[in-house]
Structures are given as structure tokens and as C-alpha cells.
KEGUDO-712289 format. One record per residue (C-alpha): x, z, y; residue in one letter. Coordinates in steps of 0.25 Angstrom, whole numbers. Last residue first. Layout:
N
REC; east; up; north; resn
REC; X; Z; Y; a $
...
//
This chain:
295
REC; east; up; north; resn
REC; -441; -694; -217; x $
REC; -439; -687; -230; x $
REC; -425; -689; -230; x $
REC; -418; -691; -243; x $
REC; -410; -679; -250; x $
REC; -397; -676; -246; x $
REC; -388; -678; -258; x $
REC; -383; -665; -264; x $
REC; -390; -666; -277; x $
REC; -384; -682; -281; x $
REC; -370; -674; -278; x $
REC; -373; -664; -288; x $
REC; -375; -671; -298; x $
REC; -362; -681; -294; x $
REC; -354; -666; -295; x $
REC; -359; -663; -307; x $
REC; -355; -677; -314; x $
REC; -341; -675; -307; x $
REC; -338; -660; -312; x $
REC; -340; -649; -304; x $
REC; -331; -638; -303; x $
REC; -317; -645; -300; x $
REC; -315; -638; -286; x $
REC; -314; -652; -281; x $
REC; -328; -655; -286; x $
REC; -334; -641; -282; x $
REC; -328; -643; -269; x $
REC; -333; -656; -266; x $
REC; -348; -650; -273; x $
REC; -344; -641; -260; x $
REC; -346; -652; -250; x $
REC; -358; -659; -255; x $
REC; -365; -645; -257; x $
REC; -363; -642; -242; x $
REC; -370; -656; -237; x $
REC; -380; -652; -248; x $
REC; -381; -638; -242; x $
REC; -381; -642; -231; x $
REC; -393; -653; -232; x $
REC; -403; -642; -239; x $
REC; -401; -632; -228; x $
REC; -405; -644; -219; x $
REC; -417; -647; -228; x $
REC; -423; -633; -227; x $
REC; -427; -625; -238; x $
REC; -435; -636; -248; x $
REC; -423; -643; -249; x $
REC; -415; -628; -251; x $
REC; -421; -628; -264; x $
REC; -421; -639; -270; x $
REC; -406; -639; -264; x $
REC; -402; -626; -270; x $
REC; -409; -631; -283; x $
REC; -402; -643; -285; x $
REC; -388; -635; -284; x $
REC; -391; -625; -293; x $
REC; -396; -636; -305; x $
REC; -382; -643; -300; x $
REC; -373; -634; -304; x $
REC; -360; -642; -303; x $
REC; -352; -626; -303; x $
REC; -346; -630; -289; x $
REC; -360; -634; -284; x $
REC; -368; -621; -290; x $
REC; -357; -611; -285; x $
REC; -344; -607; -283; x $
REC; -331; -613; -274; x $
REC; -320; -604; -272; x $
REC; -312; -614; -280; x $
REC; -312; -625; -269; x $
REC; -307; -619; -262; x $
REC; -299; -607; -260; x $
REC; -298; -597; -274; x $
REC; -298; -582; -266; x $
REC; -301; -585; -250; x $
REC; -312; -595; -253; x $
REC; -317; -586; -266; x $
REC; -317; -574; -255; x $
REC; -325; -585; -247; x $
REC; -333; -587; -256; x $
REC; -336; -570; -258; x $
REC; -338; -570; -244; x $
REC; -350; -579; -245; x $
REC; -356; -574; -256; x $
REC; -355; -558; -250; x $
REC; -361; -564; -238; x $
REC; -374; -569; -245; x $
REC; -381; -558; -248; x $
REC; -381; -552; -233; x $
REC; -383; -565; -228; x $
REC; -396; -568; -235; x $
REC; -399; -550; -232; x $
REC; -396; -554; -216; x $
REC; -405; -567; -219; x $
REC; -417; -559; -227; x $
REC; -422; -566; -239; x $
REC; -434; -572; -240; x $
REC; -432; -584; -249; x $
REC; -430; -594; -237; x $
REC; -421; -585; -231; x $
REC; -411; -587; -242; x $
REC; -409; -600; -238; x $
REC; -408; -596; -224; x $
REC; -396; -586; -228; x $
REC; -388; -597; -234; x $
REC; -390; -606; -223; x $
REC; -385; -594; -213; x $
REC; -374; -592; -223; x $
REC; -370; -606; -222; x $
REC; -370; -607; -206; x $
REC; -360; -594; -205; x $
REC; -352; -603; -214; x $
REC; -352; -614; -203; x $
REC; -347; -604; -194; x $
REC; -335; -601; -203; x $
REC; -330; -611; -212; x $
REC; -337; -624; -204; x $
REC; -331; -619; -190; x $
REC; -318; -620; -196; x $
REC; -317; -632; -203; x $
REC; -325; -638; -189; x $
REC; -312; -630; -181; x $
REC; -302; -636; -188; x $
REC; -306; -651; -189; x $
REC; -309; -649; -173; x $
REC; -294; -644; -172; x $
REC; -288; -654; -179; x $
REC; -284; -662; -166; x $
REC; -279; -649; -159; x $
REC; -268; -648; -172; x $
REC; -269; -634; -178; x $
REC; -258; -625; -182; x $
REC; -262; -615; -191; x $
REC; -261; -600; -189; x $
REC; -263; -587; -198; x $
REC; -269; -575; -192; x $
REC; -265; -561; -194; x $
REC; -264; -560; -179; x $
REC; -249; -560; -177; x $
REC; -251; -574; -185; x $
REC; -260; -582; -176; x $
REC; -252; -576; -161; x $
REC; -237; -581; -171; x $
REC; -247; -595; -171; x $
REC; -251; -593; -159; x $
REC; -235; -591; -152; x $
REC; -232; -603; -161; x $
REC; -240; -612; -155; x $
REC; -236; -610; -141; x $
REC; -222; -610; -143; x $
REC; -226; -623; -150; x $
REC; -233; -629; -137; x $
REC; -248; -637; -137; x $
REC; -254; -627; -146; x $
REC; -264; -626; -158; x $
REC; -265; -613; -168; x $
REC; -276; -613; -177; x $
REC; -278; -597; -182; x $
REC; -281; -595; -196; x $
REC; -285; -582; -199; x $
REC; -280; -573; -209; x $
REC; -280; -559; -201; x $
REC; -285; -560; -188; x $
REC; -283; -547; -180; x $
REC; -285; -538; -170; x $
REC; -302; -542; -171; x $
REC; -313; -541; -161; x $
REC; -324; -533; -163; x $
REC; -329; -532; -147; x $
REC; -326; -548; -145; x $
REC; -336; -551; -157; x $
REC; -330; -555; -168; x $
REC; -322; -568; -172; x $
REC; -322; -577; -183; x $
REC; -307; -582; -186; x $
REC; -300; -596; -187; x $
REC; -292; -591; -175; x $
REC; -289; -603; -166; x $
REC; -277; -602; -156; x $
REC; -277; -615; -148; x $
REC; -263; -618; -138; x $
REC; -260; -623; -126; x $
REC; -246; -619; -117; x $
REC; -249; -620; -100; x $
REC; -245; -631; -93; x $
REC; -254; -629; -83; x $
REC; -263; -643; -87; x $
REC; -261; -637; -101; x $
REC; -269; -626; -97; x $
REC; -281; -633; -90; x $
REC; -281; -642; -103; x $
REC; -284; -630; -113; x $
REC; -297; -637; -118; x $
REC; -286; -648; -121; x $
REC; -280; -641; -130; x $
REC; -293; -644; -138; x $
REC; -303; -634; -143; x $
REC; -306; -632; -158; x $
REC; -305; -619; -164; x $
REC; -304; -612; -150; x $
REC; -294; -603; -146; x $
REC; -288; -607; -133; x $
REC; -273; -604; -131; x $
REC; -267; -604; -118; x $
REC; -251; -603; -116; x $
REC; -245; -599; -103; x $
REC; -232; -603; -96; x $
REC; -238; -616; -90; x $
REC; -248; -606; -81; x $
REC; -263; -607; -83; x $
REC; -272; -606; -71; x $
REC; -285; -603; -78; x $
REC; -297; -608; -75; x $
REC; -297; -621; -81; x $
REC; -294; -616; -96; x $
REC; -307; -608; -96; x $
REC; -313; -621; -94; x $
REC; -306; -628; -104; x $
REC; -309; -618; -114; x $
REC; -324; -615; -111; x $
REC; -329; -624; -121; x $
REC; -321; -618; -132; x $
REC; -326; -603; -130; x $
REC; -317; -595; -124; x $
REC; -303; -588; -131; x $
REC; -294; -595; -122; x $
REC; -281; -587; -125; x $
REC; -269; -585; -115; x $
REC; -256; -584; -119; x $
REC; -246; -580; -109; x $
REC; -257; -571; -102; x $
REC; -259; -565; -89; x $
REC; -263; -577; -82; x $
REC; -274; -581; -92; x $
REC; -281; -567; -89; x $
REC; -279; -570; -74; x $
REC; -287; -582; -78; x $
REC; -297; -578; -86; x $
REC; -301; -563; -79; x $
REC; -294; -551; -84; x $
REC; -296; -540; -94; x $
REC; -284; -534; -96; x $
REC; -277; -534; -111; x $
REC; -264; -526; -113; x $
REC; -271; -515; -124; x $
REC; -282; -524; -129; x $
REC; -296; -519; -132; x $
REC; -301; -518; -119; x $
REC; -296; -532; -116; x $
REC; -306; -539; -125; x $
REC; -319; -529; -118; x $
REC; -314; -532; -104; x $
REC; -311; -546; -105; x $
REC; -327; -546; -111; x $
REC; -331; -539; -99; x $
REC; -324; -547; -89; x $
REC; -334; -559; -94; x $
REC; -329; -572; -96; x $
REC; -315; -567; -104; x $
REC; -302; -564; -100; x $
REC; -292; -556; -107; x $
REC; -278; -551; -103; x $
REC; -266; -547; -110; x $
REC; -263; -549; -125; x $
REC; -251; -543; -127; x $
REC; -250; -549; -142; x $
REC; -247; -539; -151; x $
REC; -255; -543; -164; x $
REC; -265; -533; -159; x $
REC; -266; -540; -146; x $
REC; -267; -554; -154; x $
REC; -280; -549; -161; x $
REC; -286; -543; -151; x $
REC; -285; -553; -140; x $
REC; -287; -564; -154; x $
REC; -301; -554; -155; x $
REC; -307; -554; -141; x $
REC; -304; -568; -138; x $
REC; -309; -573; -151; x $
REC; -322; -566; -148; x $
REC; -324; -567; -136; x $
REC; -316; -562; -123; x $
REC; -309; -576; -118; x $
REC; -296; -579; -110; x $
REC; -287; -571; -119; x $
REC; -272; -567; -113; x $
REC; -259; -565; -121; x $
REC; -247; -562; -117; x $
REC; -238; -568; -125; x $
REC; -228; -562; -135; x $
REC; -213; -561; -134; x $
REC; -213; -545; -132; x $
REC; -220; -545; -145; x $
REC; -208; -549; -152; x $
REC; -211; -560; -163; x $
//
């Protein structure tokens, strides 16, 4: 694409994702031009780092741009979106995971072009932002095809990968994603708490058990599923398995719960992976059953 053809670009938000997609798309080439934040420090600090980038207030920020971001916290969308005088030659993106178009009704209401740009990406903090996005999915949404095909040419330029998403799937989409990555920020606080219990450290817990779970999700990236599953459940170890639960019943009743809730789910995979047979699997069933209430 020739350079000369791209959008200027301007970010209305600082954070984390602000910080980085600026970064990211002004490495790729992108002129991105202005940034806007709630505090003219942060705009400062963003724009600093980006050769065409001026620090401005949101709507003369909005105004300098083709393509304006809304990189704020979902709530603040339609808001944010209110207090800019949008123009009908203008695209604006948000970039949440789950927002509707119609957070972006203040815009549409000018005539301007709506579109979602969500990268399936954890974020640093402002000051570490990243240039690049190499191998993450972006879900692109947009009410125009012009539209949708500058993000996803935006997705690509940034090492990312782009899907097109529906905005009535985007619920589905989000909770998939929010139970691969925050809900495994959950699972190694679980793990480390059970390890509390017999004194060890929660920095040392952690500390043994990061290689573990990177090395699943190397056997996720290298066989898939359900092959890169191991462990007492997908080897119909049922001694193993009656132990942890004795043992976490006493612990604590909710850890106890998950892990059953957790166990029901992976036997699934165990079955469909072919490493439990049916008479193992009904074994292990009759463990996983929540045991009766003692109110």
C-alpha cells in the first residue's frame, strides 16, 4: 500500500492500549498525529515517543485525525463519543472486546464511519509500550467495507492477524477470551494458595510453577488440543484424583468446587483425546460429584 494513501491517525486515550496500538501503527508507518488523554500529562508522555504526535486536547485531537481511536475504558465510550464534533468524512474505532456500535451513536449521528479494532493482546504499562504485535489476533468490526479493510491491512502491518467479527458474537468472543487470559491469572493464584497451605512462599509457588505452565502452553502451541493434555485425569488415574479432592475438601470447599467443575470439563478432553476408556471415565465421574451440603 503506498504510504501516502494512509490515514491520519489520532488516539483519544493514553493507557495501555493507546500507548502501544500509537506505537505500534506509527512504526508500521502510519502518521499517527495527535493524542488525547484525561490528563495532558499522559498525552505528553504517548506523544513524546512519536515523531508527528502532538499532544492535544480530545476534540481538537479527534479533528486532526482520519481515523480516530477511542482507546478509553468501555463505559466511558459513549460519553467520550458525545463530546467530539465528528465530521462524516471521519472513521472512529473503539477498541473494546465487547462494546456495541452503538456506544459510537454520537458518531454515527454525524455520519461518520464505525468500526472496533480489538487486539487479543496483554498490554504494558503506557511507559513499556510495544511497536509491535506479532501473532495476535485482532477482531475487526465495521459498519463500511472501506472501513474494514483499512483495519484489517492496520492488523496485518502490525504483525497481527485479523478476523472479522460479527457485533452479536462479540459477547461470545470476549468471555472465550477473558477465560484464557485473566481467568488463568486466577488459576495460578489457586495453585499458589494451595501450596500456601504447606508453607511455601507465594513468590517461590509462583516461581515453581511458571515453568509448568508455560511448558502447556508450549504443548498448546506444538500438538493443539486435545493432545497437549497430561496428567492424573487424562491418564484415568483415579487414586491421584481422590487424593487431590480429600485433600483440597479439607482446604477450602470452594477451591474443592473448581477443581471438580474444572475436572468435569478436562475428563471431556481426556474422552475426546482417547486417553480414558468409558469404565475410567464413569470412575471418575462418581469422584467429581459435588459432595452433599452439610446445612
Amino acid at each position: 500500500m503506498d504510504p501516502s494513501s494512509d490515514p491520519r491517525i489520532a488516539f483519544i486515550g493514553a493507557g495501555r492500549a493507546g500507548a502501544s496500538l500509537a506505537a505500534s501503527l506509527c512504526a508500521a508507518g502510519y502518521p499517527v498525529v495527535a493524542i488525547a488523554s484525561r490528563t495532558m500529562a499522559s498525552a505528553e508522555r504517548v506523544a513524546a515517543a512519536l515523531p508527528q504526535a502532538r499532544p492535544l486536547a480530545a476534540p481538537a485531537a479527534a479533528a486532526a485525525g482520519d481515523l480516530v481511536f477511542l482507546t478509553v475504558p468501555d463505559d466511558a465510550l459513549p460519553g467520550v463519543a458525545s463530546e467530539i464534533p465528528w465530521r462524516s468524512d471521519q472513521s472512529v474505532v473503539h477498541c473494546s472486546g465487547i462494546a456495541a456500535m452503538t456506544a459510537l451513536a454520537a458518531a454515527d449521528e454525524r455520519g461518520a464511519r464505525l468500526g472496533a479494532f480489538h487486539p487479543l493482546w496483554s498490554f504494558p504499562p503506557a511507559e513499556h509500550a510495544v511497536a509491535r504485535l506479532d501473532g495476535a489476533t485482532i477482531a475487526v468490526e465495521a459498519t463500511d467495507d472501506a472501513l474494514r479493510e483499512t483495519l484489517i491491512e492496520a492488523a496485518r502491518r502490525i504483525g497481527g492477524h485479523a478476523i472479522t467479527l460479527a457485533g452479536r458474537h462479540r459477547a461470545l468472543y470476549h468471555a472465550g477470551a477473558a477465560i484464557a487470559s485473566n481467568f488463568l491469572v486466577s488459576l495460578a493464584e489457586l495453585a499458589c494458595e494451595t501450596w500456601q497451605a504447606f508453607g511455601a512462599e507465594r513468590e517461590a509457588a509462583l516461581r515453581a510453577l511458571l515453568p509448568l505452565m508455560q511448558g502447556t502452553l508450549a504443548n498448546l502451541t506444538a500438538v493443539g488440543l486435545p493432545a497437549a493434555l497430561t496428567g492424573p485425569i487424562a491418564r484415568g488415574d483415579e487414586g491421584t484424583v481422590a487424593a487431590h479432592l480429600a485433600a483440597l475438601d479439607r482446604l477450602d470447599a470452594e477451591a474443592a468446587s473448581l477443581y471438580r467443575a474444572l475436572a468435569r470439563r478436562t475428563l471431556r478432553i481426556a474422552r475426546d483425546g482417547g486417553t480414558v476408556d468409558a469404565d475410567q471415565a464413569r470412575r471418575l465421574e462418581r469422584l467429581f460429584a459435588e459432595p452433599p451440603s452439610k446445612e
